[in-house]
N, C-alpha and C positions, 0 to 999 in steps of 0.2 A: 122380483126375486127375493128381495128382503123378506119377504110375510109367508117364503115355503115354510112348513113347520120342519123346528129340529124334533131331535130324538130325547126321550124324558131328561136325558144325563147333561143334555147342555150346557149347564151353566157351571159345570163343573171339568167339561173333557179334557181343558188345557192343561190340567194339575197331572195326569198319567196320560199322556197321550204321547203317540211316535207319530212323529212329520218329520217326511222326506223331502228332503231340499230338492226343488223341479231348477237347474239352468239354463234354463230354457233351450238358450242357441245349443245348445251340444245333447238335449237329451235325448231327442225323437224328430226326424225329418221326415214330415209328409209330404213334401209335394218334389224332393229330389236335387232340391238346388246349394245342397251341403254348408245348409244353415237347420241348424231345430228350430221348431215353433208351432204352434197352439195346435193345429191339425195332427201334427207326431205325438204330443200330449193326448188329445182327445182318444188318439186309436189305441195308445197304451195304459188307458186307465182300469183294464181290467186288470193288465197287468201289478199296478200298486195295488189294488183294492187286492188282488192275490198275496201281495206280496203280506200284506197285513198291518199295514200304516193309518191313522186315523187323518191324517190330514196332509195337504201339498204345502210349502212356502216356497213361494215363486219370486227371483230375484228379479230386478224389475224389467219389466216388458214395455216401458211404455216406448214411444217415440225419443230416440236419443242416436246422437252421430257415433257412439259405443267410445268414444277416447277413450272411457275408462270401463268397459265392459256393459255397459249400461248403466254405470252410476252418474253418468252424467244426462238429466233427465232434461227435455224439451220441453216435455206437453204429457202431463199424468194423466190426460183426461184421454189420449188416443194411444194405440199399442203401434209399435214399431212396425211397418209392412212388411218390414222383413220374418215378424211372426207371425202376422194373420191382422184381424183388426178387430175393435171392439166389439162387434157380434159374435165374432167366434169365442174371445175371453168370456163373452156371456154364457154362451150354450156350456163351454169348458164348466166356470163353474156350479150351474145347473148339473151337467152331465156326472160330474165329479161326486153333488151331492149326493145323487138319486143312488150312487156308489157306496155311501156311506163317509165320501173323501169332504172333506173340509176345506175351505182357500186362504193359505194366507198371504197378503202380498206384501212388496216390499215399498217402505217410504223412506226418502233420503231425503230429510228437513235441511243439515250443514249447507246446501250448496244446489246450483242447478245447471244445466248446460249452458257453455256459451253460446249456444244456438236457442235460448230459449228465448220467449217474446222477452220479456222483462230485460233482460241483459240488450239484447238488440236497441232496445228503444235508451238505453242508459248510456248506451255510447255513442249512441246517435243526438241525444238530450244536451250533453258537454257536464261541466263541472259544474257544481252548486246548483244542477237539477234536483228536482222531486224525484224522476227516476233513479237517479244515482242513489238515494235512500236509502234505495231496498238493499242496496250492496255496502261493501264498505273501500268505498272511493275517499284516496288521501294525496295529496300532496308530496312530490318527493322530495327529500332532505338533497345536502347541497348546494351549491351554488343555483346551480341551474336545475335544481328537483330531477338532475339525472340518476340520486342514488334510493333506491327501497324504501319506502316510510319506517321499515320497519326491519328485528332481527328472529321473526318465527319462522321454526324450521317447519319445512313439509312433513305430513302423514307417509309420505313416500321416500325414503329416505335420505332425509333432510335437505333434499332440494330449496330454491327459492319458493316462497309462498307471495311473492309480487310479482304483476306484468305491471310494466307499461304501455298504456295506450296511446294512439297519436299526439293527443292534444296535452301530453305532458305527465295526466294521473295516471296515478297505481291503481290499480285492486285486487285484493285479500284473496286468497285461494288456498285453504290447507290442503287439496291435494294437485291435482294437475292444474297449468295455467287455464285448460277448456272448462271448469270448474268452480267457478266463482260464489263463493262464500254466501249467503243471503244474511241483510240484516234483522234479527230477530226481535231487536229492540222496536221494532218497525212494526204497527198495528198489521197492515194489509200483509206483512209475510205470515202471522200469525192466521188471519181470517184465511188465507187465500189456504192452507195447508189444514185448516179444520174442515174446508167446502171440500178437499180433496179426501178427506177421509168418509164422510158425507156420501162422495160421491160412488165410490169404492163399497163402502156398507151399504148402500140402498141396491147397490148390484148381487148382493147374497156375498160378500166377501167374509169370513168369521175371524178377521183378524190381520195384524198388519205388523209387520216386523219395521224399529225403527233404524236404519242406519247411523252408523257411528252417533248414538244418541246423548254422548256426553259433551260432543262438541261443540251444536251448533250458537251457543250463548255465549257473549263477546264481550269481553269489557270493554265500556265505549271508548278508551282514552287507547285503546289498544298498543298499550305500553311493552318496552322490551323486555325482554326476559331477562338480559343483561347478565347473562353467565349460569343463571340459575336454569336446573333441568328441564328440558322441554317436557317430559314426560307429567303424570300428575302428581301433585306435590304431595307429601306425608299430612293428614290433619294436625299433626300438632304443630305447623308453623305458622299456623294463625294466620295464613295469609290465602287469599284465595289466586287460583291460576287465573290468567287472562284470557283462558279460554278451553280451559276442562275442568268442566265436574262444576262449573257455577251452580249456584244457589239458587239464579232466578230459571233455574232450566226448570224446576220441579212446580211454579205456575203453569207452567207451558202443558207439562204432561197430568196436572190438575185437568186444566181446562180438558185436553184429548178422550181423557179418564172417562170425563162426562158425555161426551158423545159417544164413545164404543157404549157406554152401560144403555145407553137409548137403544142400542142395536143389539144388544147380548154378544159385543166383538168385546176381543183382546190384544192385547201387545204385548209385544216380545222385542226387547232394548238389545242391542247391539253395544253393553256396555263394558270395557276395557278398563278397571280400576283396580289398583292391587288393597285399597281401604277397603275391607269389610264394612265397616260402619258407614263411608260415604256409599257405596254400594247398594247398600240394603235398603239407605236412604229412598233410592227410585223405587222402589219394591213395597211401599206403602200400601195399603188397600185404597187410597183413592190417586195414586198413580200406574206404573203399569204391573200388568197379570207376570208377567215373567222376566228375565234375561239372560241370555248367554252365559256360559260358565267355562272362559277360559283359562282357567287355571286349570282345569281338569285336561280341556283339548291340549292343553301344552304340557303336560308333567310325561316325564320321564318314563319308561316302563319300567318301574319300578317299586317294588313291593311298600315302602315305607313313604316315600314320596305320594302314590296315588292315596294309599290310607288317609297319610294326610291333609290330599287336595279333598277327597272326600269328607270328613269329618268337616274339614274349617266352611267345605262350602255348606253342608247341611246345618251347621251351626249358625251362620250368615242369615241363615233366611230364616231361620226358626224364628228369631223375634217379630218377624214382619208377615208370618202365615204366609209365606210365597214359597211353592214348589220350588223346587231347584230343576237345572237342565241339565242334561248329561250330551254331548254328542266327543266324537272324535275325529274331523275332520269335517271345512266346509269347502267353498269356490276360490278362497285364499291360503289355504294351508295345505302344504305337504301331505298327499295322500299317506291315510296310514299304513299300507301294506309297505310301503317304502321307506316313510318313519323307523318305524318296529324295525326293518333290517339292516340298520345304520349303529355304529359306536354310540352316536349321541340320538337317541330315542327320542327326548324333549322335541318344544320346536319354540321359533325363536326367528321372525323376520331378519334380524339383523347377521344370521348367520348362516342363510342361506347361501351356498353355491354351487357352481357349476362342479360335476363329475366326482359327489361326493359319493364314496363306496356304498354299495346295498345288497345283501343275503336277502332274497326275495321270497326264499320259502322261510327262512325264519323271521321274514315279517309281517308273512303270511300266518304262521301258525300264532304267530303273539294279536295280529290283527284278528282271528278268528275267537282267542280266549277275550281279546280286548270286549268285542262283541258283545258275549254273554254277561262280564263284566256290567257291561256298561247298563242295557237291557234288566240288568236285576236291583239297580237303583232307584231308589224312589224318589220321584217326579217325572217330568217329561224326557222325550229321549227326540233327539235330532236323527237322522240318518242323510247323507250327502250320496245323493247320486251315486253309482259306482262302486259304492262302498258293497255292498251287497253280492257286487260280480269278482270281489279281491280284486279290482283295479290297483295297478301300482302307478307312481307318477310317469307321466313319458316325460322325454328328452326331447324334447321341439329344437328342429335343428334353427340355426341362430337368425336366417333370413327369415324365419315363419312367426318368430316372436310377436304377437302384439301387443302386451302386458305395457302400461308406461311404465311400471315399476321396474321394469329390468334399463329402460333406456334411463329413464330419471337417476339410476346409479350410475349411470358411464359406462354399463355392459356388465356391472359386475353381479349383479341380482339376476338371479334366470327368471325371473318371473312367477306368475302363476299360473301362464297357460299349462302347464305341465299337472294341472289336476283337472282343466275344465276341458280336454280334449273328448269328442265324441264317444257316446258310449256305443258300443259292439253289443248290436241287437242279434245278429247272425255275425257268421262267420267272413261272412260277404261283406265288404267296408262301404263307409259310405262313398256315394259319388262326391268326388273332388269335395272335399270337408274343410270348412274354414280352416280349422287346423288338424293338422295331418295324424291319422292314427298310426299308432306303430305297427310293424307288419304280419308280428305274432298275437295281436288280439283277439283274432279269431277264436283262442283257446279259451278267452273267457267271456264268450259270445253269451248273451242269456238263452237263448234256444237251446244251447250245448249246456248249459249246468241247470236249466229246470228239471231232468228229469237224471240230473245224478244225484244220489242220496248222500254225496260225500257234498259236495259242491259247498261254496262259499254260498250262492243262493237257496239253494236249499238249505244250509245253517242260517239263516235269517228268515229264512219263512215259517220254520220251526219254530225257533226262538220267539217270534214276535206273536204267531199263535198261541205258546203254549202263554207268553205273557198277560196274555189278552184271557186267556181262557182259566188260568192260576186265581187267578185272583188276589193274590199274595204280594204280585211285582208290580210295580206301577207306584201305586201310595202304600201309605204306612209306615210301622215304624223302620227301623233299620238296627240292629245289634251283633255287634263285633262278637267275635266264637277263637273259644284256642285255638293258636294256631302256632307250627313250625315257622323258625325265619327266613322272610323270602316268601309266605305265602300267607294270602286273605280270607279268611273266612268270615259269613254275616249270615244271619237269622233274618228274616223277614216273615212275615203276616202267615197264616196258614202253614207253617211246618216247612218253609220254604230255605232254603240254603244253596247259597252260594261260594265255590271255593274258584282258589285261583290260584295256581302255581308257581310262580314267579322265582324262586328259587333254582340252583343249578342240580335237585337231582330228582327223582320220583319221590312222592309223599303219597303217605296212606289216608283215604279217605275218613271222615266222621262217620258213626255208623248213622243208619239212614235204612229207610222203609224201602224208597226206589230209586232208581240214576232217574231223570227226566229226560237229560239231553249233555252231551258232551261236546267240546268243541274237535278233539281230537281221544279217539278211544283211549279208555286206560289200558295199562301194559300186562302183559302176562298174569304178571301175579297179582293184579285188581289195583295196583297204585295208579296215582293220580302223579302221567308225565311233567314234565316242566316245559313251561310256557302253553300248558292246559285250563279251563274253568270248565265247571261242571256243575248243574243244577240238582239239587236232590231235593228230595221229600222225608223227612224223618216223622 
């Protein structure tokens, strides 16, 4: 499959390109057993190729006991049975391209499943094994090594990041105990995840998104933190974290660098740093093609706030020739139609909870300008599942949770099943669904908003054609235009403009040649409502 030919633009698609995030288990159930997987994919891929997406990224499929949703991986080289098995992933993305869709998958370097060969054989090995190596097994403090080698708080929040095993050691885990750390320092963890990418790109894959990719570099003395912030430290303290944002990560993603350019693949880092400058760092031209841009998915609805995440992020990348990403919402954050209809708009793990208030049409209508928004920025654009159908988050009653994030707090994080709950193909629910849909989603079934002209899916198939077909949105440049306060207005490539209302009252448009598209009609007298965007042509 490596050697189908692409299309002339190849080597450039990831720079303006919209990929729709595929989660697997929840997106498409073919065979009934209320689980998604490969076969529900394959039947709905006209579906995306309709909808007007360049590319899939698939969070990962392979074989894993799901502790953590799938990020806890077994075996990358086989797909979970519970989705199908590696022939089908084949034919998928065969089937995908012949589509014009692209495949990106997911790799999760930090860590692997406790169920995976290597981990099994490390505890079965004892202490001061070669197996043990790979991981980072230590010694407990106290008397009797009954207490933690160490004081790093968990990815989840702040749980312990040490088990204990029978025979007395610890080992390392930034996120769940099933999840055990790999050590990177370690030749064969290195080989063994370049053969995995290897493996993945000779299958026709055009690209691999890295999980949490500031993490997985260790400082070997794996020292405390000793009061200082867990989070990443400020560059001017001269000191490096023990285990974000190392220096020796960017060999790592040298080397990766070199095999996707063998394949004409890309990457896309999972990277969470508030340094611009450490940041931009991975964004070099000989490490990866893109990353994640959340400060944009987390800023406020807010007029002055987004200008801002906008500017600093186009700024960011500018010195390093890397596109910027745009999305609002993925398998871990707060749907945004639920977002937008809240007090506090932002988002923010650590402030997530139960039974907080939400105006759902007005996090609807703000979800629908966010859209256009987001879509008229230049670089690439994310879209999450569901987003398309104005999904709001559900409310998973408490017994259905499986999120470790909600138990690792003590109950008090509701989790993240509450976005990754099955999408409403019809009206008609799925049979018995790992996790339960709400009873009114029937209403934003995609059979029921394909063929309404108001619909949240049809504002996104719009939108994403007319971006495809503009020519203007995607790349180029970007320039800020007069504006009322409380509202956005930018210039882009071919006469293109973009406004956004974010203010509390109706504003009058720029003049302009023609509307293209609205996210909510203007009012009476030709103004542009609030919590509206609108494209035009001047």
């Amino acid at each position: 499959m490596a050697d189908l030919p692409l299309p002339a633009d190849a080597a450039d698609w990831w720079r303006t390109a919209a990929i729709y995030q595929v989660y697997v288990r929840s997106f498409a159930d073919g065979d009934g057993d209320g689980t998604g997987d490969l076969a529900g994919v394959r039947a709905r891929l006209p579906y995306l190729a309709e909808l007007g997406v360049d590319a899939l990224w698939f969070t990962p499929w392979y074989l894993s006991p799901l502790a953590d949703g799938g990020y806890d991986v077994a075996d990358y080289r086989s797909i979970d049975p519970a989705f199908g098995t590696l022939a089908e992933a084949e034919k998928l993305i065969a089937e995908a391209r012949e589509l014009g869709l692209r495949t990106i998958v997911d790799i999760v370097p930090n860590h692997v499943s406790d169920q995976h060969a290597w981990f099994r054989a490390a505890l079965a090995a004892g202490p001061g094994s070669p197996e043990r190596r790979l991981f980072h097994f230590r010694p407990g403090r106290g008397e009797g090594g009954e207490l933690p080698p160490g004081d790093w708080p968990s990815q989840f929040n702040g749980a312990a990041t040490w088990t204990r095993v029978p025979d007395g050691e610890w080992y390392l885990h930034l996120f769940t105990p099933q999840q055990p750390d790999l050590n990177w320092d370690h030749p064969a963890v290195r080989r063994e995840h370049e053969d995995v990418l290897r493996f993945w790109f000779e299958r026709g894959v055009a690209g691999v998104r890295i999980d949490s990719a500031a993490l997985l570099a260790k400082d070997p003395a794996l020292p405390d933190l000793a009061g200082r912030p867990p989070g990443p430290w400020p560059s001017g303290t001269g000191e490096a974290h023990p285990y974000i944002d190392r220096d020796d990560l960017h060999t790592v993603y040298r080397s990766w660098r070199a095999i996707a350019d063998a394949y004409g693949a890309v990457f896309v880092g999972e990277v969470w740093l508030p340094d611009s400058e450490r940041f931009a760092r991975y964004l070099r031209p000989d490490e990866l093609h893109t990353a994640f841009n959340f400060s944009f998915l987390s800023c406020p609805w807010d007029a002055g706030r987004l200008r801002t995440s906008i500017e600093e992020t186009l700024a960011e990348h500018a010195p390093v020739g890397a596109p910027a990403t745009w999305v609002l919402c993925n398998h871990d954050v707060t749907r945004t139609v639920t977002r937008y209809g809240r007090a506090d708009t932002g988002f923010d793990f650590a402030a997530k909870a139960f039974g907080t208030p939400t105006d759902l049409a007005l996090g609807t209508r703000r979800a629908r300008a966010a859209a256009l928004l987001t879509l008229a920025l230049p670089g690439a654009v994310y879209v999450y599942q569901g987003e398309e159908l104005g999904l709001p988050e559900a409310d998973i009653p408490i017994g259905r949770i499986q999120d470790p994030m909600h138990f690792r707090s003590g109950g008090t994080d509701p989790g993240r099943d509450g976005c990754r709950v099955p999408l409403p193909w019809t009206a008609e629910p799925w049979h018995d669904p790992w996790l339960p849909q709400p009873e009114d989603w029937g209403a934003y079934a995609a059979d029921r908003q394909g063929d309404d002209p108001d619909s949240m899916l049809t504002l996104y198939r719009t939108a994403l054609g007319l971006r495809r077909a503009a020519g203007g949105f995607g790349g180029g440049s970007l320039a800020w235009l007069p504006a009322p306060p409380g509202v956005l207005a930018f210039a882009r490539p071919d006469g293109l403009v973009c406004v956004v209302n974010l203010s509390g009252a109706p504003v009058a448009l720029p003049a302009h040649t023609s509307l293209l598209l609205s996210s909510s009609a203007p009012d009476a007298d030709g103004l542009l409502p609030q919590d509206t965007a609108v494209w035009l042509r001047t």
